[in-house]
KOLVEXNU-496949 format. One record per residue (C-alpha): x, z, y. Coordinates in nm, 4 decimals. Each point is the difference from the previous one (the first is absolute). Layout:
! KOLVEXNU-496949
<rec east="X" up="Z" north="Y"/>
...
***
This chain:
! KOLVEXNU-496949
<rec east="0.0000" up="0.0000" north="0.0000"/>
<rec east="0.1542" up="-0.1041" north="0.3436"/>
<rec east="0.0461" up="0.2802" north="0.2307"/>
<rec east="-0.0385" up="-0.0318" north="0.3712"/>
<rec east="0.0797" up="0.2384" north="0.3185"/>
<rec east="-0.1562" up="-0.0744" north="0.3047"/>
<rec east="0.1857" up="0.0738" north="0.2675"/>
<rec east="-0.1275" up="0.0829" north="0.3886"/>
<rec east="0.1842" up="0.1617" north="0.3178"/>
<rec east="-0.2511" up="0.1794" north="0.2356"/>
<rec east="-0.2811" up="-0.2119" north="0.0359"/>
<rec east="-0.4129" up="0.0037" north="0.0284"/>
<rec east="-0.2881" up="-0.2716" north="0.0720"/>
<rec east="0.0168" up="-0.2926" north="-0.1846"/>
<rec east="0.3104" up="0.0440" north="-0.1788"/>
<rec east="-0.1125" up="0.3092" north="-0.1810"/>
<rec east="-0.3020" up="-0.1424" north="-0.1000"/>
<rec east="0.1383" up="-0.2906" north="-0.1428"/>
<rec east="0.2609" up="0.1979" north="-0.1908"/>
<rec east="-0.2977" up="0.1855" north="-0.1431"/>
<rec east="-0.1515" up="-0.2984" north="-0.1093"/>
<rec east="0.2736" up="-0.1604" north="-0.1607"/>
<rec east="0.0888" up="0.3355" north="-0.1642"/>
<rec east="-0.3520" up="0.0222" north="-0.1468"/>
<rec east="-0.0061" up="-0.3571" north="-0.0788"/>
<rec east="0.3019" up="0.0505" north="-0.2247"/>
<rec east="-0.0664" up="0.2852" north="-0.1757"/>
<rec east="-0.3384" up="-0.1124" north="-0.1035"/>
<rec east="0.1972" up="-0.3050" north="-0.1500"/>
<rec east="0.1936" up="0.2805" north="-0.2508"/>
<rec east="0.3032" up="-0.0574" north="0.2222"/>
<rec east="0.1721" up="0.3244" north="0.0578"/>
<rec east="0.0190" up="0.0571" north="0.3876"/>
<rec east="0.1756" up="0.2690" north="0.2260"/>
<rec east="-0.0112" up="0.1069" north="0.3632"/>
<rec east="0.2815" up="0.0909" north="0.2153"/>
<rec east="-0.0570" up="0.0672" north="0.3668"/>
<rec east="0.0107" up="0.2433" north="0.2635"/>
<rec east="-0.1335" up="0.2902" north="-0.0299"/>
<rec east="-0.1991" up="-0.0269" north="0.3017"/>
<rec east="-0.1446" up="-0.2957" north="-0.1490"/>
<rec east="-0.3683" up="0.0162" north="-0.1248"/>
<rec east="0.0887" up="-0.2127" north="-0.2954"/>
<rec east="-0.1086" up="0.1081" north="-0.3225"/>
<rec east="-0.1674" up="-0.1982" north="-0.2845"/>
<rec east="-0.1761" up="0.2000" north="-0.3426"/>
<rec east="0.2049" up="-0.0557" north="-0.2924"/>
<rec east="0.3172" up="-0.1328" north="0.1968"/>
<rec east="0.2743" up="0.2680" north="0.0427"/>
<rec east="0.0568" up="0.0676" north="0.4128"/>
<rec east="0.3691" up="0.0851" north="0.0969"/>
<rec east="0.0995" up="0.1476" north="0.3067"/>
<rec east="0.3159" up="-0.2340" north="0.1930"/>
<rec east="0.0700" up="0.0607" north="0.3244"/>
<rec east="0.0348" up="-0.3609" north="0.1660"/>
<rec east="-0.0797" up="-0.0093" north="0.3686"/>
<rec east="-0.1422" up="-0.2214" north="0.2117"/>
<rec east="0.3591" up="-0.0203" north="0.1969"/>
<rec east="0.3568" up="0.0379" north="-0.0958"/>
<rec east="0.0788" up="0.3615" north="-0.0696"/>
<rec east="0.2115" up="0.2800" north="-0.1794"/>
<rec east="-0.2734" up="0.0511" north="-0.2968"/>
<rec east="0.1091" up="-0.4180" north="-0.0512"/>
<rec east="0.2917" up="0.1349" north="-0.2395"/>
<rec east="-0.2183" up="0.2192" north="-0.1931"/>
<rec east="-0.2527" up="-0.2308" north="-0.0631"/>
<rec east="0.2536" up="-0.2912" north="-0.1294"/>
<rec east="0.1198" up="0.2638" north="-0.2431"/>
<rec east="-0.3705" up="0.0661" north="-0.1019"/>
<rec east="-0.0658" up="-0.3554" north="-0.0030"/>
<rec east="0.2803" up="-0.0651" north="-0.2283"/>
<rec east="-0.1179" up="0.2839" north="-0.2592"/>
<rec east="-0.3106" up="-0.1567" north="-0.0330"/>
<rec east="0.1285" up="-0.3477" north="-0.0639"/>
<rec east="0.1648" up="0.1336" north="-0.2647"/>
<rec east="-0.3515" up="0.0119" north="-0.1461"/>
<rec east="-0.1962" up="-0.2573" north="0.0464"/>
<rec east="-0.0080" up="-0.3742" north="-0.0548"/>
<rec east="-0.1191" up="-0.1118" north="0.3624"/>
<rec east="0.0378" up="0.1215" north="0.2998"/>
<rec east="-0.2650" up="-0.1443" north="0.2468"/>
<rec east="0.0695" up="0.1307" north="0.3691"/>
<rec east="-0.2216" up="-0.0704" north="0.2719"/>
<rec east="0.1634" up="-0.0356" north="0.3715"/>
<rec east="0.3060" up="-0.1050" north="0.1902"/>
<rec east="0.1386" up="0.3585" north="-0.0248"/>
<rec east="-0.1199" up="0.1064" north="-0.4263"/>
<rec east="0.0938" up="-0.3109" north="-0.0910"/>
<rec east="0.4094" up="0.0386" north="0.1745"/>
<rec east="0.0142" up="0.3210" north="-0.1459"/>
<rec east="-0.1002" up="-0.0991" north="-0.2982"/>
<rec east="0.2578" up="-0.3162" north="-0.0202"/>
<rec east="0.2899" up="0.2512" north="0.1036"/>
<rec east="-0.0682" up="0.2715" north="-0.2601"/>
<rec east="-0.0527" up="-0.2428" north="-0.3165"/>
<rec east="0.3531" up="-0.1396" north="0.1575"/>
<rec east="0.2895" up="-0.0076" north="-0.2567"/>
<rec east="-0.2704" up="0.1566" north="-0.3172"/>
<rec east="0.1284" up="-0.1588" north="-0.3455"/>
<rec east="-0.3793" up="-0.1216" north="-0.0744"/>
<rec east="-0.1490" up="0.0292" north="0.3122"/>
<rec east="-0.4050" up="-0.0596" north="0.0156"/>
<rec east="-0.1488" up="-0.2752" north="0.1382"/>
<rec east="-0.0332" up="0.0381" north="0.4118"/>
<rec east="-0.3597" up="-0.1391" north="0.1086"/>
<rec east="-0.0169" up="0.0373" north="0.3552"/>
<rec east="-0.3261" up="-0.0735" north="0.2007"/>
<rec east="-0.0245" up="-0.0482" north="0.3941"/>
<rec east="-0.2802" up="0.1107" north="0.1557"/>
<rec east="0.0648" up="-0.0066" north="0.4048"/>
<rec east="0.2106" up="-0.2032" north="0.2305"/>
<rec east="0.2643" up="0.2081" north="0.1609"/>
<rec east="-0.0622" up="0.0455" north="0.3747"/>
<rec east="0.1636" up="0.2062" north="0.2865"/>
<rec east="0.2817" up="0.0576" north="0.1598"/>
<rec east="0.3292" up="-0.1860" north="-0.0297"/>
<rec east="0.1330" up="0.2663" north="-0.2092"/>
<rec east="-0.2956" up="-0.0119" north="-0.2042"/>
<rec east="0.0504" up="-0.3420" north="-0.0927"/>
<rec east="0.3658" up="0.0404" north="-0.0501"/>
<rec east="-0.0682" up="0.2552" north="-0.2426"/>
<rec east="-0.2800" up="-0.2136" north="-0.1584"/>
<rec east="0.2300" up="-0.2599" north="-0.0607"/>
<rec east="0.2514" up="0.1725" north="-0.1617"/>
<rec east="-0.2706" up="0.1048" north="-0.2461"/>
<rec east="-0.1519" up="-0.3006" north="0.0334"/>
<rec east="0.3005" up="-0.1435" north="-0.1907"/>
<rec east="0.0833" up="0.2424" north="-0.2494"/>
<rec east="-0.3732" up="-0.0363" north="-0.1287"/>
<rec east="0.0554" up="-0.3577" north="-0.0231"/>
<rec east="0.3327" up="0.0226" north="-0.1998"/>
<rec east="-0.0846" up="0.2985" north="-0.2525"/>
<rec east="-0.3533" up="-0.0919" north="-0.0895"/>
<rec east="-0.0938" up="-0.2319" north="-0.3188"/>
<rec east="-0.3121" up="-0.0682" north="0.1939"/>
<rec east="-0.1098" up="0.0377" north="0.3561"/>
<rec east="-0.3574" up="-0.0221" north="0.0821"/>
<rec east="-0.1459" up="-0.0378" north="0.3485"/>
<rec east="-0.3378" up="0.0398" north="0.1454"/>
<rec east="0.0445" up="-0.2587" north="0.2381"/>
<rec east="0.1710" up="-0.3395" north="-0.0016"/>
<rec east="0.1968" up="0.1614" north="0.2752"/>
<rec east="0.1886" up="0.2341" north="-0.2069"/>
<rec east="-0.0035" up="-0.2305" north="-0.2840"/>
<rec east="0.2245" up="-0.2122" north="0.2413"/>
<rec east="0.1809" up="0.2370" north="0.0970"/>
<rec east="0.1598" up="0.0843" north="-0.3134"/>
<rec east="0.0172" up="-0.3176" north="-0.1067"/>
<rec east="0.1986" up="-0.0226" north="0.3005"/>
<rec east="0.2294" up="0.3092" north="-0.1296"/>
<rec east="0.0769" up="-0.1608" north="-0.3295"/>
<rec east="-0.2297" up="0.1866" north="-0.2292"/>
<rec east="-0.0063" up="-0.1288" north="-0.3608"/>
<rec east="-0.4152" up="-0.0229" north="-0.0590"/>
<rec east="-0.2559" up="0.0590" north="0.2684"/>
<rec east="-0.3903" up="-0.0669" north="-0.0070"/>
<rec east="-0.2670" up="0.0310" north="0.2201"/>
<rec east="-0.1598" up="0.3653" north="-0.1224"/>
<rec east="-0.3491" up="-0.0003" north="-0.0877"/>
<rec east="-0.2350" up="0.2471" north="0.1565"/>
<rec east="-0.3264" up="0.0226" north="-0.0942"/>
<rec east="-0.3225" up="0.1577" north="0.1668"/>
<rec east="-0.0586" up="0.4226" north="-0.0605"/>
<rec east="-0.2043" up="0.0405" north="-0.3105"/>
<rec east="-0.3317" up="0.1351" north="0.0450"/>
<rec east="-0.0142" up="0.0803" north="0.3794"/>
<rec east="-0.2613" up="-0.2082" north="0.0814"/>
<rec east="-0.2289" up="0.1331" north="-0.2319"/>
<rec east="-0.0115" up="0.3184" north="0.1716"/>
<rec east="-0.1583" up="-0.1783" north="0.3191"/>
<rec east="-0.3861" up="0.1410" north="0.0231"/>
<rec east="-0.2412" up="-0.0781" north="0.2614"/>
<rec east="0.1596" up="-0.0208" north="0.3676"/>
<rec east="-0.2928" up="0.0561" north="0.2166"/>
<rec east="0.0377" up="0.3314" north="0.0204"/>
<rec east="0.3533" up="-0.0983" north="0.1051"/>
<rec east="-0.1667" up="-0.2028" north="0.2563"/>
<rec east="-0.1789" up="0.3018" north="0.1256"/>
<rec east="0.3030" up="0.2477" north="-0.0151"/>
<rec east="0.2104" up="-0.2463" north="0.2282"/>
<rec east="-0.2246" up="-0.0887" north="0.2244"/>
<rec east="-0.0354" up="-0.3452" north="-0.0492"/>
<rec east="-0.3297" up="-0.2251" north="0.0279"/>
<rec east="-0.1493" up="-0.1665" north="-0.3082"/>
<rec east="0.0928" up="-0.3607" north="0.1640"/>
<rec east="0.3587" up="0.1134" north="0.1374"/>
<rec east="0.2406" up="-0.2304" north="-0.1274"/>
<rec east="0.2956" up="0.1790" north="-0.1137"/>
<rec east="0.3375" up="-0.0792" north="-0.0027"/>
<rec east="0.2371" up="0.2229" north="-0.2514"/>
<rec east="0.3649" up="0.0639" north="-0.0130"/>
<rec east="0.1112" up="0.2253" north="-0.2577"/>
<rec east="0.3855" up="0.1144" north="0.0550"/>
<rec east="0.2512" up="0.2477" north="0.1245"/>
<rec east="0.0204" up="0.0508" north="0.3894"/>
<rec east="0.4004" up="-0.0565" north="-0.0247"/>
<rec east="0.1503" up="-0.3354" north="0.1967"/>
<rec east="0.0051" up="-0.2198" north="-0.3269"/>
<rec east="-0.3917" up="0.0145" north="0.0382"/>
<rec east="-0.0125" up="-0.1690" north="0.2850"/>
<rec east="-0.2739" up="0.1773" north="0.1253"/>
<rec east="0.0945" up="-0.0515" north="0.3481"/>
<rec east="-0.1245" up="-0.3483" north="-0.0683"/>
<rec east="-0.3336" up="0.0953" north="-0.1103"/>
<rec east="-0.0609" up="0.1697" north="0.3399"/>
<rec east="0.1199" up="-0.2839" north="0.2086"/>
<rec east="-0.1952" up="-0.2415" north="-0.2366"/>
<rec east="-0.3244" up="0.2495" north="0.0444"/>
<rec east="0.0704" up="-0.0402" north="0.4070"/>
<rec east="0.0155" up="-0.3743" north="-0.0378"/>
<rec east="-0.3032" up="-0.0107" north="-0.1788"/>
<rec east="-0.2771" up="0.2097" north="0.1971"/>
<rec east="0.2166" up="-0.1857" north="0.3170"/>
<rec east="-0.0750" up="-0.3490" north="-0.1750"/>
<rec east="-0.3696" up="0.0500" north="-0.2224"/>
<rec east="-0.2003" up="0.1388" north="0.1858"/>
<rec east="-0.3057" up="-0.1727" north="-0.1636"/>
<rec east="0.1539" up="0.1101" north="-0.3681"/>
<rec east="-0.2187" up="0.2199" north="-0.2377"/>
<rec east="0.0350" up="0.3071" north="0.1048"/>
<rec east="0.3440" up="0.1354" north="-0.1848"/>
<rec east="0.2115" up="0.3194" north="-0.0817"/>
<rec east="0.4173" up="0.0462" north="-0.0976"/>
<rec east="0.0023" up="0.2370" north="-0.2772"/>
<rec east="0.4055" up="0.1221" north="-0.0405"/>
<rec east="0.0110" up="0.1982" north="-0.3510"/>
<rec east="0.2794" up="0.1971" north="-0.0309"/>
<rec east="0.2606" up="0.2498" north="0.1695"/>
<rec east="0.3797" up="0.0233" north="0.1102"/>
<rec east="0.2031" up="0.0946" north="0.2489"/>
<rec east="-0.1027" up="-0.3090" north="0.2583"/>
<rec east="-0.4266" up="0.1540" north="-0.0312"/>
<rec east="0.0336" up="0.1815" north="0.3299"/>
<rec east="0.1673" up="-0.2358" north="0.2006"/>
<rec east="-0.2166" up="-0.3114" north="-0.1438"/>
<rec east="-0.3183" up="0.2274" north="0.0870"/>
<rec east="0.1195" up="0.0171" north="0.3562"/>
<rec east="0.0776" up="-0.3584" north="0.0373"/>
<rec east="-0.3761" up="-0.1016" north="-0.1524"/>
<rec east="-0.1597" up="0.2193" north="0.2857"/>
<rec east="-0.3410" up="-0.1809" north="0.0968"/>
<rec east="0.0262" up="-0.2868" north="-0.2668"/>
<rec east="-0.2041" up="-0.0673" north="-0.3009"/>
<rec east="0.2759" up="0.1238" north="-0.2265"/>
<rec east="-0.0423" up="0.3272" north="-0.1859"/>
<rec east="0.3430" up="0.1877" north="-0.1551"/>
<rec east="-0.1859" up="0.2160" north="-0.3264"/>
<rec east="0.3031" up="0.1368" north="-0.0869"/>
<rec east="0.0381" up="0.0477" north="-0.4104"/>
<rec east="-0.3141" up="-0.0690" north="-0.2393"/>
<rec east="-0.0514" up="0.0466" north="-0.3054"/>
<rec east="-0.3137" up="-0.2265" north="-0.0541"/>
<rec east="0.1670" up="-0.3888" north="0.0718"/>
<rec east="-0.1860" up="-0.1047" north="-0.2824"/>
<rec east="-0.3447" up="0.0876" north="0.2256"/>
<rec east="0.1525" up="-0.1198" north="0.3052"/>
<rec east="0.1186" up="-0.3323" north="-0.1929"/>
<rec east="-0.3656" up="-0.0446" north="-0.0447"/>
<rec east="-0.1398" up="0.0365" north="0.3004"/>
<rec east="0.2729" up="-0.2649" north="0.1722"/>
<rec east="-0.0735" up="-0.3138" north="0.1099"/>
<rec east="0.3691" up="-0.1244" north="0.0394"/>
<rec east="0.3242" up="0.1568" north="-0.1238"/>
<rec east="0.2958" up="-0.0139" north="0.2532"/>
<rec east="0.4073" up="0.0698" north="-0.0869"/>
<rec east="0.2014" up="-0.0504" north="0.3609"/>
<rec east="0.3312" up="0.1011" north="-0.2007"/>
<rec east="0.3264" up="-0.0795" north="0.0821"/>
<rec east="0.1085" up="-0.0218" north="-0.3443"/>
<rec east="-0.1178" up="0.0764" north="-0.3373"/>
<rec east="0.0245" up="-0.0353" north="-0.3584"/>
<rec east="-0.2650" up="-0.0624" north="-0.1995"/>
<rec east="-0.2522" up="0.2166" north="0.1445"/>
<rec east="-0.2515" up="0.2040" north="-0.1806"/>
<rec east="-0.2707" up="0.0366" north="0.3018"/>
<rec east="-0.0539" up="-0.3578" north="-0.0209"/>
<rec east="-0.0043" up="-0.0599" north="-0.3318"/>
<rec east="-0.2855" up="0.2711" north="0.0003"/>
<rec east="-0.1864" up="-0.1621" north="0.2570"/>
<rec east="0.0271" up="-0.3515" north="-0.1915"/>
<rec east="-0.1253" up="0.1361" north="-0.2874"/>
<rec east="-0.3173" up="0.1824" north="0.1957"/>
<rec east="-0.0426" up="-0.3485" north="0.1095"/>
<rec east="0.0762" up="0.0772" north="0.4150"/>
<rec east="0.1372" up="-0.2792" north="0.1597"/>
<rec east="0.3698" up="0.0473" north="0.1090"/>
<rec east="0.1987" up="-0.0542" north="0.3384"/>
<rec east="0.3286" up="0.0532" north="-0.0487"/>
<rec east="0.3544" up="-0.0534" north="0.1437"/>
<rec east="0.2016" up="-0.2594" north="-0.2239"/>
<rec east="0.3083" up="0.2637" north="-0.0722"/>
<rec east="0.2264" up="0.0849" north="-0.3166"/>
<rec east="-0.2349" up="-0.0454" north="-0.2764"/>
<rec east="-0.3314" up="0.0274" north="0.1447"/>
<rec east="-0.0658" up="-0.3852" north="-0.0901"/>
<rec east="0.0816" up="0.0991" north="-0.3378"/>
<rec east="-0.3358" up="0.2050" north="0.0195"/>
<rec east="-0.2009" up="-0.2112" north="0.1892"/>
<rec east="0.1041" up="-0.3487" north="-0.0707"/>
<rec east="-0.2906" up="-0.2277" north="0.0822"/>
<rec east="-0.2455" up="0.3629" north="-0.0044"/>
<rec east="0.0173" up="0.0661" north="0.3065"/>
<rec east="0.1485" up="-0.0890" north="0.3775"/>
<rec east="0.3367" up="0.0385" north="0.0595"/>
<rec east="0.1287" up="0.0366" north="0.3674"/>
<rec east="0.3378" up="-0.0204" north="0.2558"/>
<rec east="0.0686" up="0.3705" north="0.0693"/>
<rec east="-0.1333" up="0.0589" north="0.3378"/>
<rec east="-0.3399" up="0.0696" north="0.1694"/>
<rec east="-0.1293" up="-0.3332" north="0.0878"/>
<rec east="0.0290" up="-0.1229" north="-0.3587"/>
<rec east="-0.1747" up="0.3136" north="-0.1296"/>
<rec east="-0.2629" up="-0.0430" north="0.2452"/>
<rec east="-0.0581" up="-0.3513" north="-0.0220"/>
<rec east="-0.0479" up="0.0119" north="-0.3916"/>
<rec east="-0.2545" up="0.3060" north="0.0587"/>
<rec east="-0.2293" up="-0.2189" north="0.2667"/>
<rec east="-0.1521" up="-0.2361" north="-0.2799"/>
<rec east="-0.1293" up="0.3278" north="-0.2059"/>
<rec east="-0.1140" up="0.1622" north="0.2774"/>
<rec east="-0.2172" up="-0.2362" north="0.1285"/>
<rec east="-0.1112" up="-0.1380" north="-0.3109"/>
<rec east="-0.1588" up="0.1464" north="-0.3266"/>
<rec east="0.0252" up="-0.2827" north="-0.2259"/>
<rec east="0.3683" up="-0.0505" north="0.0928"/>
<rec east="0.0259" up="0.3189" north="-0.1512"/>
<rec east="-0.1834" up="-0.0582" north="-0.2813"/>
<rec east="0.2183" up="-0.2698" north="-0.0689"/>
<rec east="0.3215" up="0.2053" north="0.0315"/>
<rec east="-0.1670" up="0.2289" north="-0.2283"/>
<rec east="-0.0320" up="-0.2244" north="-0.2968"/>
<rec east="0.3655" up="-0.0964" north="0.0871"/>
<rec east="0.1079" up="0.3608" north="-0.0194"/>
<rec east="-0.1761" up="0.0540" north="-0.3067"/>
<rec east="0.1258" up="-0.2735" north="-0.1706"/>
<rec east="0.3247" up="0.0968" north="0.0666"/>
<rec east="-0.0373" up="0.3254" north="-0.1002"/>
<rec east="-0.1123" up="-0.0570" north="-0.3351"/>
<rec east="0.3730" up="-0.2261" north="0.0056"/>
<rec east="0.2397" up="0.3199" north="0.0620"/>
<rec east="0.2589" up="0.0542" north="-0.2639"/>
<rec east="-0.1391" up="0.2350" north="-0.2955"/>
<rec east="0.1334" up="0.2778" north="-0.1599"/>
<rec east="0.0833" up="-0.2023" north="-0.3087"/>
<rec east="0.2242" up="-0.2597" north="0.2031"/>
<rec east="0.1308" up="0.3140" north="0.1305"/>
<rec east="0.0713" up="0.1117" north="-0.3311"/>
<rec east="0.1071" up="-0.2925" north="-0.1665"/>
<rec east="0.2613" up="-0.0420" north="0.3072"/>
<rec east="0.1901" up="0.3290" north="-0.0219"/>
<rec east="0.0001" up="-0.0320" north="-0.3863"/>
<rec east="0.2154" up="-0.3308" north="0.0756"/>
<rec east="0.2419" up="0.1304" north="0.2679"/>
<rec east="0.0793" up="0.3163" north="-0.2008"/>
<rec east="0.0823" up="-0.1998" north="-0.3666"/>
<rec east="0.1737" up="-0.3787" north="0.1068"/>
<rec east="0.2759" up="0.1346" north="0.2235"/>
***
């Protein structure tokens, strides 16, 4: 039986989740699976052991001690699947020099962005990842280039399919309606994502000015913003006196998925992201900046934009102002969602990468 460690530094959000998934996905396939992540990680799966290494989310003096623990464990297992820039260096440098080392699966989930010293770092990584690993997989063509462009032996465009079973949580949103205010004709726009600069969201308000500047004969419309970060305040402030409502964190995106008429990402860059994947498969028609892998997701599902206001604005005028626009985007949507990569393909994907290298 193969034996795999999965491998994260401090992380949350998507990434968690989709280690989760995987994890569970494996298992269930008699494959025996592993966890190894910080301990301030909520990462644990039934059935799969959960091991505490301390890998940061920056360069730091618990690095040492987590190589050594890193290179313990890949004394034991078969594969070694690592997920992120800095698990997957770490994990190159401690199965460095090992008789039989395992087999070093690394998987990129974000773009590095920052400073200059960020990058610098990033690259440094960047490259050891791309020498050590048997396989590199990337959630957007982006990274896939990029470590194509650092020499890496095997790379592939990582599949990421929709969560399992979210949607079928969503009940009956007009008591949603009710709680929030909103009219039982109010068009509503959603964004579901983290108030943190890679969102965007500073888009969405000067998108929401152009649009009550430029429609003023639209349906009558609402911004919904789902979710909560360090940015909420400030973005609250700026949206002063427009139609543009910062909720903060929810729990019920599967009610206010229904209860959407149009589902808008203004991010600067992104993977292969899970909000709109849920929204295609609710069937809400999408608006969404063409970035990273978003056209991955949406392909032909959905509208994909130039990252700045005018675009986003211009591609919400046609729903606005007319229903069976957006009942045609729906059936789009829809389509597409019933298209999204399945846990199977999922499966059968990671069963390849870890065996034929």
């Amino acid at each position: 039986m193969t034996r795999v460690l999965h491998v994260t530094a401090v992380a949350s959000g998507g990434v968690v989740a989709h280690v989760r998934q995987v994890c569970e996905l494996l298992k269930d396939a008699g494959i025996k699976v592993a966890i190894a992540a910080p301990p301030e990680v909520e990462l644990s799966v039934e059935g799969c052991p959960r091991l505490k290494v301390p890998i940061g989310a920056r360069p730091s003096f618990r690095d040492p001690v987590a190589i050594f623990q890193l290179r313990k464990l890949g004394r034991l297992t078969d594969v070694i699947h690592a997920h992120g820039l800095r698990a997957g260096a770490l994990c190159a440098l401690a199965i460095s020099g090992m008789k039989t080392p395992p087999r070093l699966i690394v998987t990129l989930h974000n773009m590095p962005l920052g400073s200059r010293s960020i990058t610098a770092v990033s690259r440094v990584l960047g490259h050891i990842v791309a020498r050590k690993s048997q396989v590199v997989l990337g959630v957007s063509p982006d990274l896939v280039a990029w470590m194509d462009k650092e020499g890496a032996k095997s790379t592939r465009l990582a599949l990421i399919p929709p969560p399992s079973g979210k949607m079928k949580e969503a009940k009956s949103g007009r008591g949603l309606r009710r709680d929030l205010g909103l009219a039982s004709d109010e068009v509503v726009i959603l964004t579901v994502a983290r108030c943190a600069p890679q969102k965007g969201l500073d888009m969405a308000v000067e998108a929401c000015r152009i649009l009550r500047r430029t429609m003023p004969s639209a349906r009558p419309w609402v911004w919904l913003v789902a979710g909560d970060g360090p940015g909420l305040e400030d973005l609250r402030r700026s949206a002063e006196g427009l139609p543009i409502r910062f909720l903060g964190r929810r729990e019920d995106v599967p009610e206010l998925l229904e209860e959407a008429n149009v589902f808008v990402s203004t991010s600067l860059w992104e993977g292969q992201p899970v909000a709109i994947q849920e929204a295609l498969v609710a069937g809400v028609p999408v608006v969404a900046t063409d970035v990273g892998g978003t056209r991955c997701v949406v392909e032909t599902g959905g509208t994909l934009v130039e990252a700045n206001p005018q675009s986003i604005a211009g591609a919400l005028s046609p729903i606005l102002c007319d229903p069976a626009r957006e009942a045609q985007l729906r059936h789009i949507a829809s389509r597409r969602g019933q298209n999204l990569p399945t846990l199977q393909q999922v499966l059968e994907q990671l069963k390849d990468v870890y065996t034929n290298f």
